[in-house]
N, C-alpha and C positions, 0 to 999 in steps of 0.2 A: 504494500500500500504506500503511494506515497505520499511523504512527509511534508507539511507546510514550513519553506525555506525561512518564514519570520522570523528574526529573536531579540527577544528586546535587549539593551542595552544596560537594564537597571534591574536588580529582583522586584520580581512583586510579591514578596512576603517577608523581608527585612523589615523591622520596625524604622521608624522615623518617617522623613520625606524625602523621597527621592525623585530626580527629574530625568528623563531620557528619551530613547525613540523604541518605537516599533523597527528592526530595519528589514526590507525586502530586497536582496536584490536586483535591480535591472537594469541588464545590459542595453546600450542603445546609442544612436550616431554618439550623442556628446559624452557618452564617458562608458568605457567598454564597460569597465566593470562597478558601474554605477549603483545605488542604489535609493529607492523612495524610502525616506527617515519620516514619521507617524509618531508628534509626539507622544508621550503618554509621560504622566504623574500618577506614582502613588503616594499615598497618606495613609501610612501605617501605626496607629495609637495602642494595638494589641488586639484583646481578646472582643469580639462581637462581630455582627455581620458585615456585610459586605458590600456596600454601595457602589456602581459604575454607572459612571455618569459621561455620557458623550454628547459632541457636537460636531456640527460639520460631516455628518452623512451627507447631507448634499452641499456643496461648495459655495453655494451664494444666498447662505442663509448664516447670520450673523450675532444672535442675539444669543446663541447656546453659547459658541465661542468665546465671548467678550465676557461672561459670566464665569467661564468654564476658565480662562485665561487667569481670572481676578482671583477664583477659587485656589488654583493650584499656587500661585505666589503667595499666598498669604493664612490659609489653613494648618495652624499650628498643630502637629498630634498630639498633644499633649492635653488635645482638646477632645479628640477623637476615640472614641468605644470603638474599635472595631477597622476597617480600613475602606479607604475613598482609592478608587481608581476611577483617574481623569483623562479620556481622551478629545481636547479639545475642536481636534477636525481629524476626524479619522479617518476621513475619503482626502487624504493631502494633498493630493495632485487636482484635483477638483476643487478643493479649497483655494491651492494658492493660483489658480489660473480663474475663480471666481467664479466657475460654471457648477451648474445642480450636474452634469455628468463628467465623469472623468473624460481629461484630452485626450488619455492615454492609448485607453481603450473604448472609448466611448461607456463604461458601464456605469449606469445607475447603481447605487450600492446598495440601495433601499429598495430594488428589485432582483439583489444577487447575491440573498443568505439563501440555504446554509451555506454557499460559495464552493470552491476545490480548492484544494492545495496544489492541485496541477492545470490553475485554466489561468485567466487573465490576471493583470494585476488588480482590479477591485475583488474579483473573483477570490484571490488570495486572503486579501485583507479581509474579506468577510468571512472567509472561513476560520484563520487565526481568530477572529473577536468573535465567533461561534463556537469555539472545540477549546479556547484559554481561557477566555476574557468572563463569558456569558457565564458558566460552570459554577466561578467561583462567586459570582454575586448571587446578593438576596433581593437586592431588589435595582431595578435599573430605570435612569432618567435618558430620553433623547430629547436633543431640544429639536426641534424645527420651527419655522416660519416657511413664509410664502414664498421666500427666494424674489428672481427677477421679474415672476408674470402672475404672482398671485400675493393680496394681501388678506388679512385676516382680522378678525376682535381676537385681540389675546385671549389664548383658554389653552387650558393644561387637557389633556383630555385621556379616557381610557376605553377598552373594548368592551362589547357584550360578548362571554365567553361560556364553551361549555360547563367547564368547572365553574360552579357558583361560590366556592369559597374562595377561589382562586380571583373570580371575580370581583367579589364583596373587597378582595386584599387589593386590588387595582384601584377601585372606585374610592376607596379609603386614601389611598397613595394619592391620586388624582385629588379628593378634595383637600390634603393637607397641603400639597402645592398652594395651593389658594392664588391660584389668579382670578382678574376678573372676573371670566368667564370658567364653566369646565363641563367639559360635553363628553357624553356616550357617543362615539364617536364610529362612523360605517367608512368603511374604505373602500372604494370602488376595484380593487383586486387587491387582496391583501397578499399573494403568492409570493417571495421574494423580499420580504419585506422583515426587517431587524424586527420588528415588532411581533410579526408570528413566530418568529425564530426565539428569540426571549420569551414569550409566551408558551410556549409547548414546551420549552425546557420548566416549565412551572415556576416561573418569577413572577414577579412581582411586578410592574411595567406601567411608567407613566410617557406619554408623550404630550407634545406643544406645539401648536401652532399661533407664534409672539407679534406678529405683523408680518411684513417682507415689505415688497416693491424694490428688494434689492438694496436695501440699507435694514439700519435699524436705529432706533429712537432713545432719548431718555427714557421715556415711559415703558419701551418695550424690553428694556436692558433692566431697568429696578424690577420688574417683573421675573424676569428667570433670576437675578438674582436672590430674589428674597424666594422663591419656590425652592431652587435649592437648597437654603440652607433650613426652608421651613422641610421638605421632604426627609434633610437627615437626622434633625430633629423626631421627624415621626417613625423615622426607622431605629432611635435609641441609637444614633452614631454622634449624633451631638447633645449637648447639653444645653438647658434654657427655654426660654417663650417662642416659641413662633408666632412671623406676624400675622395675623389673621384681619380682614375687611371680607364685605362682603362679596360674594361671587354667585351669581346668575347660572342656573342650571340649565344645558342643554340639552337637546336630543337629536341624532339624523336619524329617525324612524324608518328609512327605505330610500330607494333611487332617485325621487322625486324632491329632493335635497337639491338635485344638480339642475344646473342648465345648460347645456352645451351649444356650440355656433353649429349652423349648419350650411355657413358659406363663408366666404373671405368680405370684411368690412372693417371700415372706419365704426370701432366701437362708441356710442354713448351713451352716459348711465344715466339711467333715471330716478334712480335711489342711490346713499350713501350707504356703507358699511354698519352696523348697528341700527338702521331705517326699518319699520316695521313693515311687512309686506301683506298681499291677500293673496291665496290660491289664483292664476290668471291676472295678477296684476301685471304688464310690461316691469319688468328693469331696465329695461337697457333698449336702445334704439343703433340700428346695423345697416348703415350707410355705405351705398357702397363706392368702393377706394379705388376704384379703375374709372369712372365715368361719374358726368353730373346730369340733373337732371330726373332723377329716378326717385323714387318715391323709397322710405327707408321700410326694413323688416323690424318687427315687432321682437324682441323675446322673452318671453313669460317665465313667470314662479308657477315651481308646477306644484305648492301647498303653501299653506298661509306660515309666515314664522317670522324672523327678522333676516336679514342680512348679514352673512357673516364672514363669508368671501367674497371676492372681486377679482377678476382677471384685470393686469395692472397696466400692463401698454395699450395703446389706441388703437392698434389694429389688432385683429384676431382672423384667425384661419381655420377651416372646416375643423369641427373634432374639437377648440378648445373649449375647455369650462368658462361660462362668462362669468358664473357668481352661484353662491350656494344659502341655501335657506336652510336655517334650525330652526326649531321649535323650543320654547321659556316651558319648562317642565315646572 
């Protein structure tokens, strides 16, 4: 069978803090025997469970990172029951070239767990952080946002799962985050995805989607921050209050959440992001980008809720999401 080439640079089970990389090697024109370095921090305080905590599964989402970055320089173990592993942007090369997919190989990394240890370079790295990484946690944070073409209402969110205690240990995770928003949350294929993969291993699993438009904000950054360190508090890896406000229940009940283009236009929107909607109400008006004079397409909410995505650049092309409706539970 063969073996995934990763190895990290630092232990992950020495006590204290340690800083290093994931390293892969790959050969390629600029350096034969090159390799993609994957940071990774651990915080090791001793005996209790095990938090990992990631960002940058996709590359041009910002607000896990910036947290994730803050966290690892500054979390004293001495503070810590039990040990933090930080992988800030774990898809690297998609990080540092600011794309949701790798240059490299074009893979999406949040569509290529459980990975190989013999196929592409995302391929790899999702396998090392499914067979090392996933194992040893109890419970695991991903941040996401909207990236370059989708923004969002901050909300932490978790799965409706077979196992209902396994469940109940999700939605619990989910509301101690405490952002804004925090939604029961449907994915339109979840096959490939860190989040089935951590989940079938029977963890524990919160994910976020914090804004996007391809930046990120004050507001959207004091968010993952304080959900972190509110989540390691609820895991008994930290000590102290968490901050808790209030947060707005979600729900995507089924498919009729989404709304998809079904030709190429000059997008515009006729509701804002947290604007409350009706079943058949227009959002958005689909102009089209090649010619004038034409009269624009309509696109409807297909059930009443609010607004909670938005596709973010002004033009849009058959097959994208324009914007997505949840339901106030």
């Amino acid at each position: 069978m063969t073996s995934n080439p990763i190895t990290p640079t630092i232990s992950l089970d020495q006590p204290g803090s340690h800083h290093g990389f994931l390293r892969l090697p790959y050969s390629r024109d600029d350096s034969a025997w090159g390799s993609v370095m994957i940071p990774i921090t651990v915080i090791n305080g001793g005996d209790g469970p095990t938090a990992l905590l990631t960002g940058g599964n996709h590359g041009d989402e910002y607000e896990g990172p910036i947290a994730l970055q803050e966290l690892a320089a500054t979390l004293d173990p001495a503070q810590v029951s039990g040990r933090v592993i930080i992988l800030p942007m774990m898809n690297q090369p998609a990080f540092a070239a600011g794309r949701r997919c790798s240059p490299i190989d074009g893979g999406n990394m949040n569509r290529s767990f459980p990975g190989s240890p013999g196929g592409t370079v995302t391929q790899k790295i999702a396998h090392y952080i499914a067979t090392e990484l996933v194992p040893l946690a109890d419970i695991v944070l991903d941040y996401h946002s909207g990236g370059r073409t989708l923004d969002f209402l901050p909300f932490a969110a978790a799965h409706i799962l077979p196992d209902k205690r396994q469940e109940a240990a999700c939605m619990a995770a989910m509301e101690a985050f405490n952002a804004p928003y925090s939604m029961k949350m449907l994915e339109i294929d979840n096959r490939g995805m860190f989040d089935t993969e951590v989940e079938e291993q029977g963890k524990v699993f919160v994910t976020t989607e914090l804004g996007g438009a391809g930046t990120s904000t004050a507001k959207s950054i004091a968010v993952a921050r304080k959900g972190a360190r509110n989540l390691l508090i609820h895991a008994g890896i930290l000590q102290g209050e968490a901050e808790v406000a209030e947060s707005v229940l979600l729900d995507m009940p089924d498919g009729r959440c989404f709304t998809f283009c079904e030709t190429t236009a000059l997008l515009e929107p006729l509701v804002d992001l947290g604007d409350a909607v009706t079943e058949g109400q227009p959002i958005a008006r689909l102009w089209p980008s090649d010619r004038s004079g034409q009269p624009a397409i309509l696109a409807h909410a297909q059930l009443s809720g609010i607004l909670t995505a938005r596709h973010v650049p002004g033009l849009v092309k058959m097959g994208d999401c324009i914007g997505v409706v949840a339901q106030v539970v």
